[in-house]
The first five atom37 places (N, CA, C, CB, O) and aatype in JSON, in Angstrom:
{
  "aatype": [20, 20, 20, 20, 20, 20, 20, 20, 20, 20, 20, 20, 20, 20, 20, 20, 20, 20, 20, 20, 20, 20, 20, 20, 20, 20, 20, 20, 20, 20, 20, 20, 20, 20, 20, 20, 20, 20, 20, 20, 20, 20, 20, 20, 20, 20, 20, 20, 20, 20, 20, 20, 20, 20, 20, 20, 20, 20, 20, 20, 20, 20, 20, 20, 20, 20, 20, 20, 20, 20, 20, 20, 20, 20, 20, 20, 20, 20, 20, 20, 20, 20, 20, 20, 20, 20, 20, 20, 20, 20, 20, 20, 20, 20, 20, 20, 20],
  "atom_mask": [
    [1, 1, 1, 1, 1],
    [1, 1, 1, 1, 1],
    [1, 1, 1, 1, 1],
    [1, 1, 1, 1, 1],
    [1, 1, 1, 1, 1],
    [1, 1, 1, 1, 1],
    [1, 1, 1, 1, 1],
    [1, 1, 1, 1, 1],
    [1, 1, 1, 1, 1],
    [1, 1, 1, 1, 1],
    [1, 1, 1, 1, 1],
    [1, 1, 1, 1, 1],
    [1, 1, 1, 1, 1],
    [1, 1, 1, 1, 1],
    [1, 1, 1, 1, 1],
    [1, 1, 1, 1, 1],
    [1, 1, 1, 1, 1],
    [1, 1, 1, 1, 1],
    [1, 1, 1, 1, 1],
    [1, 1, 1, 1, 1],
    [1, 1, 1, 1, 1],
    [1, 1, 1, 1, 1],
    [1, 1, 1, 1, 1],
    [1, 1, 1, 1, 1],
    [1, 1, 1, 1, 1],
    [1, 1, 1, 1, 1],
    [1, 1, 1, 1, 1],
    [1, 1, 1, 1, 1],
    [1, 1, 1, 1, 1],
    [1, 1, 1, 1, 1],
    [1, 1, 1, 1, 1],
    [1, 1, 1, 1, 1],
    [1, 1, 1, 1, 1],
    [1, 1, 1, 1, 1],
    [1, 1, 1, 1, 1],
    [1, 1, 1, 1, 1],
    [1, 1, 1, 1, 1],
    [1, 1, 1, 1, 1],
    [1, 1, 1, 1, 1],
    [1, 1, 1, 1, 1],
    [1, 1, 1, 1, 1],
    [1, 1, 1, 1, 1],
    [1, 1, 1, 1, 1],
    [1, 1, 1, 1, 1],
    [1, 1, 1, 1, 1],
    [1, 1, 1, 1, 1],
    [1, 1, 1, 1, 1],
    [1, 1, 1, 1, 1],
    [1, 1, 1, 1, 1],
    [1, 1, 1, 1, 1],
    [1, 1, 1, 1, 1],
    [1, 1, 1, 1, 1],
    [1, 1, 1, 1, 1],
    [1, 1, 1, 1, 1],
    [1, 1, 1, 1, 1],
    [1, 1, 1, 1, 1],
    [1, 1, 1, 1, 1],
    [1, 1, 1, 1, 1],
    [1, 1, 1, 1, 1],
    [1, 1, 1, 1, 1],
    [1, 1, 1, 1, 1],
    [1, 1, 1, 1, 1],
    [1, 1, 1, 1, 1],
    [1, 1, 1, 1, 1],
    [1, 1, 1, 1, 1],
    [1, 1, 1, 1, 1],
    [1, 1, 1, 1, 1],
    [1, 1, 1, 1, 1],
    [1, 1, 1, 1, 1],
    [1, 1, 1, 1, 1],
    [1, 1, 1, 1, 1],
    [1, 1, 1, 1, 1],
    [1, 1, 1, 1, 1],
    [1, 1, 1, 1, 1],
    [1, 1, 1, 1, 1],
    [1, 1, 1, 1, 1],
    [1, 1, 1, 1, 1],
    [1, 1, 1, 1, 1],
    [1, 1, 1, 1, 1],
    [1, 1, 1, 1, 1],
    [1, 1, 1, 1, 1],
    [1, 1, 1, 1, 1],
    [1, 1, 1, 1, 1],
    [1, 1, 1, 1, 1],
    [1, 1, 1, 1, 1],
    [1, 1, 1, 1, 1],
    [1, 1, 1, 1, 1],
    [1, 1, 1, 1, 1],
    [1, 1, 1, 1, 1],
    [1, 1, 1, 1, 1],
    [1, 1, 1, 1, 1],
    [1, 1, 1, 1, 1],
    [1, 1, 1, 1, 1],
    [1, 1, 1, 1, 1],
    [1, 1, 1, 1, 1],
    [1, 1, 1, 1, 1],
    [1, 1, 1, 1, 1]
  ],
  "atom_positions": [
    [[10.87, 17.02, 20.2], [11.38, 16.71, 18.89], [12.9, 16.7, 18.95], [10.86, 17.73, 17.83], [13.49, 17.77, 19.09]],
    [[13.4, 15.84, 18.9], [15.0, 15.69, 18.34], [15.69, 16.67, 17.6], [15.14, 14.6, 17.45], [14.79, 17.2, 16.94]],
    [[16.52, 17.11, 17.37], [17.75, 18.24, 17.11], [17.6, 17.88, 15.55], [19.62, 17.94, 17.96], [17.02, 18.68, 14.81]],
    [[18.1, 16.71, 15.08], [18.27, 16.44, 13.85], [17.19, 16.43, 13.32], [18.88, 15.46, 13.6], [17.26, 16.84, 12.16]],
    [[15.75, 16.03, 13.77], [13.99, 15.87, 13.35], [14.01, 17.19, 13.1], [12.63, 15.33, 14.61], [13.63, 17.44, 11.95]],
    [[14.42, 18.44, 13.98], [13.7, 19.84, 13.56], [14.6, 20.0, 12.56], [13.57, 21.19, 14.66], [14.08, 20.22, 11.47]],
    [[15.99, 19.95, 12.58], [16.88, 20.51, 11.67], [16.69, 20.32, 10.08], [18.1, 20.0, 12.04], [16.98, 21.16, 9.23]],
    [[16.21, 19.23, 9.89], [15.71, 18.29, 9.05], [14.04, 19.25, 8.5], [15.55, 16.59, 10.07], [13.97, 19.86, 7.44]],
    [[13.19, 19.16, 9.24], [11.87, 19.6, 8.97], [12.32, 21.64, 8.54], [10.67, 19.15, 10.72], [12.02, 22.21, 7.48]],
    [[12.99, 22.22, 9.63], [13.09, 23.34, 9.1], [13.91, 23.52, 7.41], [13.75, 24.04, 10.24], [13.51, 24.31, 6.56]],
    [[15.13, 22.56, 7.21], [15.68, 22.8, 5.74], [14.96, 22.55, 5.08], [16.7, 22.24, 5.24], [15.15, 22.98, 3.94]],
    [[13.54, 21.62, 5.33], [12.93, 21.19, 4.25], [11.58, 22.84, 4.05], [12.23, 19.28, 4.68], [11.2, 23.27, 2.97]],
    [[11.42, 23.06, 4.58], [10.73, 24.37, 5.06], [11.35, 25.38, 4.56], [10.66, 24.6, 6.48], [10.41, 26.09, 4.23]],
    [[12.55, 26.09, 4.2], [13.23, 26.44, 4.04], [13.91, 26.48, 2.1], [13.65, 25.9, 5.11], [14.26, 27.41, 1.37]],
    [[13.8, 24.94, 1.9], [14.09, 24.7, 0.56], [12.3, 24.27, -0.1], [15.47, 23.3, 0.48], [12.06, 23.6, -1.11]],
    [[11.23, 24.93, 0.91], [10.08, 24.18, -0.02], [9.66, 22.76, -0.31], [10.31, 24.48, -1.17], [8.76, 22.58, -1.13]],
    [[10.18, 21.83, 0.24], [10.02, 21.01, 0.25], [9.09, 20.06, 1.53], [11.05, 20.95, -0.08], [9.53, 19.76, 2.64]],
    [[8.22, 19.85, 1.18], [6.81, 19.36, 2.28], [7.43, 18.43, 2.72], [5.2, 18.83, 1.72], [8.55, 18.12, 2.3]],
    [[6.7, 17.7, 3.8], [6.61, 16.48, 4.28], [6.69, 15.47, 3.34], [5.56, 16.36, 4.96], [7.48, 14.57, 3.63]],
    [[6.15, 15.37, 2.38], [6.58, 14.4, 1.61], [7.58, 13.8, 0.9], [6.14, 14.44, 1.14], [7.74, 12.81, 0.19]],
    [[8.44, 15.08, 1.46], [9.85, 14.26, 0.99], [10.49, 13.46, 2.16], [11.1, 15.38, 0.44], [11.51, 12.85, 1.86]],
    [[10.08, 13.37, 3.39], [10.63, 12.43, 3.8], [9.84, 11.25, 4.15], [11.28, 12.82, 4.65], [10.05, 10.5, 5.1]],
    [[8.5, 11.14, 2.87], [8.31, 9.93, 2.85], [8.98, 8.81, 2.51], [7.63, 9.88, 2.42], [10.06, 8.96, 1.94]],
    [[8.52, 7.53, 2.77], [8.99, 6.61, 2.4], [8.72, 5.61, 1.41], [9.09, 6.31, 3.15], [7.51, 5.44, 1.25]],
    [[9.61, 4.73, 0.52], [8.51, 3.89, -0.35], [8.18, 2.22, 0.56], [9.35, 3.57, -2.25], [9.22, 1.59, 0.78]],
    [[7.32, 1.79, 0.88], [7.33, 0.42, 1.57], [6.57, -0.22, 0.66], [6.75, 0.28, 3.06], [5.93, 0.25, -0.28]],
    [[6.76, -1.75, 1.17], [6.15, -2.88, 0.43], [5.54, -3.97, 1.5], [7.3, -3.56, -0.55], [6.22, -4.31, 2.47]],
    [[4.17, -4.52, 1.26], [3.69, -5.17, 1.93], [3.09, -6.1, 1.54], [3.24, -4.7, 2.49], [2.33, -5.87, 0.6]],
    [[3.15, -7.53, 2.07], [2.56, -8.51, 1.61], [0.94, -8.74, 1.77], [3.25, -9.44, 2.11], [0.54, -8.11, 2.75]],
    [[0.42, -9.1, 1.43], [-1.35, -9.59, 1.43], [-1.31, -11.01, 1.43], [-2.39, -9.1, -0.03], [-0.52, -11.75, 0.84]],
    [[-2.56, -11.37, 2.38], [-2.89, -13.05, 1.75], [-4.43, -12.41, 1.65], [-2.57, -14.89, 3.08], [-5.08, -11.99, 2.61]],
    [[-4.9, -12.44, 0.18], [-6.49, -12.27, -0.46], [-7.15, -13.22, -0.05], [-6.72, -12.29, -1.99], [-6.38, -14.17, 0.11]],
    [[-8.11, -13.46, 0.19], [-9.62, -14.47, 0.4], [-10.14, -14.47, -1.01], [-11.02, -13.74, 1.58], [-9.99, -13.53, -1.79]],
    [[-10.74, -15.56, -1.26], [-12.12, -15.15, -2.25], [-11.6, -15.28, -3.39], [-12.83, -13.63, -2.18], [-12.5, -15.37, -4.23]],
    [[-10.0, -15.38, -4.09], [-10.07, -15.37, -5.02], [-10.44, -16.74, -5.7], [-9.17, -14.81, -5.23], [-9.74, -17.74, -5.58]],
    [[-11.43, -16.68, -6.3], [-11.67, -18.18, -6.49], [-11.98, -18.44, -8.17], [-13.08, -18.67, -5.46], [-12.15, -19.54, -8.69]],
    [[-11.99, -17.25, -8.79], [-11.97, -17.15, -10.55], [-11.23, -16.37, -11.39], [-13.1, -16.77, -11.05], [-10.76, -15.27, -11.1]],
    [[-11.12, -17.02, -12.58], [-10.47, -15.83, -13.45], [-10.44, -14.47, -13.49], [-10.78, -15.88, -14.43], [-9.38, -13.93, -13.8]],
    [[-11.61, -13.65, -13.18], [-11.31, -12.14, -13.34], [-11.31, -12.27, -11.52], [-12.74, -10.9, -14.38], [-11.8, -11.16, -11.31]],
    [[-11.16, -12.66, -10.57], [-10.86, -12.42, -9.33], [-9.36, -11.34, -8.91], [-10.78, -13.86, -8.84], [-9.16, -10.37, -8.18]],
    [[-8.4, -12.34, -10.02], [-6.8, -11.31, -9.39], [-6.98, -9.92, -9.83], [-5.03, -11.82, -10.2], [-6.75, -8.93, -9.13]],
    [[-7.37, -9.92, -10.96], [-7.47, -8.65, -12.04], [-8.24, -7.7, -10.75], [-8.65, -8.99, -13.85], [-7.53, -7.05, -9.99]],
    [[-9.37, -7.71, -10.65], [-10.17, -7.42, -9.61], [-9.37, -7.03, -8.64], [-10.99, -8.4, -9.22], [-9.56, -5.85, -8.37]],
    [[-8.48, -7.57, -7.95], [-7.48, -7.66, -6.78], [-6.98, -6.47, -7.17], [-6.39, -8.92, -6.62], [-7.41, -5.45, -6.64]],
    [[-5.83, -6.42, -8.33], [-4.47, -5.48, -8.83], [-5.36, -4.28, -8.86], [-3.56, -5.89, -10.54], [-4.94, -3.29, -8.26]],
    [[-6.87, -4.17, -9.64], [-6.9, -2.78, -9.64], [-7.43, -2.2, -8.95], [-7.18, -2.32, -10.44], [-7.36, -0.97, -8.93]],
    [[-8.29, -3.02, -8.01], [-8.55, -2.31, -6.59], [-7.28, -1.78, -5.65], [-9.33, -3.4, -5.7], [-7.4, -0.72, -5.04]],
    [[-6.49, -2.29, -5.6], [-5.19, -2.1, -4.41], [-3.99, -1.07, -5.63], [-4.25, -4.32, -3.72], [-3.1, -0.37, -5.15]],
    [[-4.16, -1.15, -6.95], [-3.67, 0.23, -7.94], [-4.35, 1.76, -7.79], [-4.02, -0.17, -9.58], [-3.69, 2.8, -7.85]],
    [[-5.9, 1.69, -7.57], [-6.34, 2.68, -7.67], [-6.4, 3.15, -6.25], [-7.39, 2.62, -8.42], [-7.23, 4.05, -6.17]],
    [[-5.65, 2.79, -4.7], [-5.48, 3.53, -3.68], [-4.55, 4.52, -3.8], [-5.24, 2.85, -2.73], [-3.73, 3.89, -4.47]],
    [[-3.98, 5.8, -3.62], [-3.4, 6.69, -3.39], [-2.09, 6.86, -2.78], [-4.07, 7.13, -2.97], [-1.9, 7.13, -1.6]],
    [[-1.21, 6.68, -3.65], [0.34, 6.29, -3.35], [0.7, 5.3, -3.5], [0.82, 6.41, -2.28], [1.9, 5.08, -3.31]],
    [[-0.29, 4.11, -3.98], [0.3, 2.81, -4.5], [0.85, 3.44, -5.77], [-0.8, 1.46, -4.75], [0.34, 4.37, -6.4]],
    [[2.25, 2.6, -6.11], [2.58, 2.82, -7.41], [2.93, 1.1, -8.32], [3.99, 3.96, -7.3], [3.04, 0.76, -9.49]],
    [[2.99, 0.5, -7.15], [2.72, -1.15, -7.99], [2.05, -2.2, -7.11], [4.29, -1.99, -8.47], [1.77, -2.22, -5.91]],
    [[1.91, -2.93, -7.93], [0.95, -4.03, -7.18], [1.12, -5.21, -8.2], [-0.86, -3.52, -6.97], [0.79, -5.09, -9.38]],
    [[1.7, -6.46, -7.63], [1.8, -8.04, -8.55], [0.72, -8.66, -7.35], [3.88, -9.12, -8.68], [0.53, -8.42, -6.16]],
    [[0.18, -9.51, -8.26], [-1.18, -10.5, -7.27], [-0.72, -11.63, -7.97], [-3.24, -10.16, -7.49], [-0.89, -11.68, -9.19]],
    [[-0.09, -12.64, -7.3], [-0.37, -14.43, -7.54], [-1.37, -15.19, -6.86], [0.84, -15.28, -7.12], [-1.49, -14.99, -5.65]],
    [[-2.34, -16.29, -7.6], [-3.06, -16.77, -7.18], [-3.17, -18.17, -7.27], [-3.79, -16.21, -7.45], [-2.64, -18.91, -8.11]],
    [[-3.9, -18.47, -6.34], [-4.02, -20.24, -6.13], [-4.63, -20.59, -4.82], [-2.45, -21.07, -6.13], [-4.38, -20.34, -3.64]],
    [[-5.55, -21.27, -5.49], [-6.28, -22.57, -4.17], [-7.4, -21.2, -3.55], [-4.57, -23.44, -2.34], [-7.38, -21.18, -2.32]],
    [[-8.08, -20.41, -4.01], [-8.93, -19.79, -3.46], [-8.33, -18.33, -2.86], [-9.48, -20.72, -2.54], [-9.05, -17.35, -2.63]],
    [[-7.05, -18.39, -2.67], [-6.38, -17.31, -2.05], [-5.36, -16.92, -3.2], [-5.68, -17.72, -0.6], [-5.1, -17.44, -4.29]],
    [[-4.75, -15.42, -2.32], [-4.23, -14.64, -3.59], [-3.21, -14.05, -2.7], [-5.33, -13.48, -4.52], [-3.39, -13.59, -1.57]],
    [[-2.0, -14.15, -3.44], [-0.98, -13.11, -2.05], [-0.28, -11.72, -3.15], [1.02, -14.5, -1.08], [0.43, -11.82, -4.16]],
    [[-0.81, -10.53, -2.48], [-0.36, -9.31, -3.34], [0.19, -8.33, -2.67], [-1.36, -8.69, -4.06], [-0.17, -7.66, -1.71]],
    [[1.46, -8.37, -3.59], [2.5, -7.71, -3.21], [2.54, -5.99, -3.76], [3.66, -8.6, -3.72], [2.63, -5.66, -4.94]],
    [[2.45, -5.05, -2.59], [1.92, -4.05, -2.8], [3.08, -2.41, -2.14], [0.4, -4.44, -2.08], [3.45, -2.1, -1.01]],
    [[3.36, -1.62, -3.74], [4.83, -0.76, -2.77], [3.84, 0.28, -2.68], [6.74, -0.21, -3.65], [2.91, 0.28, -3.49]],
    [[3.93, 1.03, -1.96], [3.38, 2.49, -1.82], [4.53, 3.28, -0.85], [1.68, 2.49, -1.04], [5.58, 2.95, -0.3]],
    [[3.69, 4.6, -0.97], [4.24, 5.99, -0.45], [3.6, 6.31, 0.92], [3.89, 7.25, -1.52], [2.6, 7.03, 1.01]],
    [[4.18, 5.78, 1.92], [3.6, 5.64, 3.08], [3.48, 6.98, 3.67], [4.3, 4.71, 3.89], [3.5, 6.86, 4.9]],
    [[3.32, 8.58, 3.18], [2.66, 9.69, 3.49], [1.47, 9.82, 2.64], [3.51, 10.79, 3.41], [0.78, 10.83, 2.54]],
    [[1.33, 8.93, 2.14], [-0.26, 9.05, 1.03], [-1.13, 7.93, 1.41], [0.01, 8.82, -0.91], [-2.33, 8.17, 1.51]],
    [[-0.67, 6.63, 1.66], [-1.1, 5.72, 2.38], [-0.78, 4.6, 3.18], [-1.57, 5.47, 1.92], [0.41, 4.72, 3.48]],
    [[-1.31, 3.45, 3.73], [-0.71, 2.8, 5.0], [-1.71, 1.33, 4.52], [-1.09, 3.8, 6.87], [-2.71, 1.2, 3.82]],
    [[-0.73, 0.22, 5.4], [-1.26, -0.87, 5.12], [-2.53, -1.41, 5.64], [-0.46, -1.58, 5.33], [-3.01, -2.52, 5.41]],
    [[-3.09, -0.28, 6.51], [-4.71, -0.5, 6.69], [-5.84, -0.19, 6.01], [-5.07, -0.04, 7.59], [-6.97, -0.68, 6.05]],
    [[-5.23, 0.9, 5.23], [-6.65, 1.33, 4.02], [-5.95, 0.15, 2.79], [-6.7, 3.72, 3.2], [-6.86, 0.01, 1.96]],
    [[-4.77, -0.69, 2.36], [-4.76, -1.78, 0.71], [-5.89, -2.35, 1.99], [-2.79, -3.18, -0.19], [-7.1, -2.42, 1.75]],
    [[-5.16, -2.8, 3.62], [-6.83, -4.06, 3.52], [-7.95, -3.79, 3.48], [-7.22, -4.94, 4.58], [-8.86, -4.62, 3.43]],
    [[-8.1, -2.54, 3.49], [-10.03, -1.97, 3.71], [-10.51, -2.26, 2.3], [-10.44, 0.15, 4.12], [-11.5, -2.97, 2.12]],
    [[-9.61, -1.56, 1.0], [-10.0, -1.58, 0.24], [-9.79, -3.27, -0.75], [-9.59, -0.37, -0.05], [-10.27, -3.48, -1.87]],
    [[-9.23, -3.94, -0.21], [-9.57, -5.32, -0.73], [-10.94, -6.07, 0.06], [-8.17, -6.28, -0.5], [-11.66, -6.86, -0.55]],
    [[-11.09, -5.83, 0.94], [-12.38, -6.18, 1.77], [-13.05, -5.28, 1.4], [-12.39, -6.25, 3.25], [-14.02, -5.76, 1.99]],
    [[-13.49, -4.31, 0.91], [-14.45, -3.23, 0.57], [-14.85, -4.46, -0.71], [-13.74, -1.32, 0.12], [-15.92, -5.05, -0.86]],
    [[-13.61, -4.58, -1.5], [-13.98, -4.82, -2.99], [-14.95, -6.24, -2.74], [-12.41, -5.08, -4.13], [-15.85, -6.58, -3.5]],
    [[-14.56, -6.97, -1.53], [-15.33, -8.92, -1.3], [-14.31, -9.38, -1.55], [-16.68, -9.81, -2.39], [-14.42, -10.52, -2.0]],
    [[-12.56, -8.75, -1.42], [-12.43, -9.75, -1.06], [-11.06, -9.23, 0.01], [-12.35, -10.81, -2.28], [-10.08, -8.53, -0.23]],
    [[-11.62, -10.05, 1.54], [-10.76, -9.85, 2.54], [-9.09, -10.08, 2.8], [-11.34, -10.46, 3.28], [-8.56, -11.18, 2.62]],
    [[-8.6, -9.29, 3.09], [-7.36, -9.63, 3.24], [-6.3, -9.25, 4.55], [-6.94, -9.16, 2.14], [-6.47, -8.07, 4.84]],
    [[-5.66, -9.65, 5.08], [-4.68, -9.35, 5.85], [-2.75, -8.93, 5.89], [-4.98, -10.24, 6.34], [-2.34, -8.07, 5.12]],
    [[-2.26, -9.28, 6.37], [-0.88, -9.22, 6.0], [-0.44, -10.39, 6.43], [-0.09, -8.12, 6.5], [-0.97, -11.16, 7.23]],
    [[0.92, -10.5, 5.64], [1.6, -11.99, 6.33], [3.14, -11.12, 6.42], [1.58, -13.88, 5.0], [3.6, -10.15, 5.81]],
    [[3.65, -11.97, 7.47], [4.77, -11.4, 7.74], [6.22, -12.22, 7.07], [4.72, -11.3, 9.26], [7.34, -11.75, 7.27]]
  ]
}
């Protein structure tokens, strides 16, 4: 472990403060499958809202696909459980870079 990594982890130890404060907030893009109807996006936003450390989520749609833009708290979650849980819901998704 690096000098500044422990120095860092012990003040936070020290002032009470968990690991989670040196989380981070990130944002990641989606391209959705499947969206192919009106309640489809809706469907989208609150599946990828109700994961754990998302705190926003915008879904635009068109032509069968959906691209949703998604920030979370990357010590609560990671961009492999928004795709599980859009493919859980039917409808598959990946990232675009």
């Amino acid at each position: 472990m690096k000098p500044i990594t422990r120095l860092a982890a012990a003040l936070g130890l020290v002032l009470g403060i968990g690991a989670t404060a040196f989380a981070a907030e990130r944002t990641a893009t989606l391209e959705v499958q499947n969206v192919s109807c009106a309640t489809c996006a809706p469907i989208v936003k609150r599946t990828l809202s109700r994961v754990p450390g998302v705190s926003r989520v915008a879904v635009s749609e068109g032509n069968g696909t959906a691209t949703a833009t998604v920030t979370f708290d990357d010590a609560r979650t990671d961009v492999a459980a928004l795709v599980q849980a859009t493919t859980n819901a039917g409808f598959p998704s990946r990232t675009v870079q």
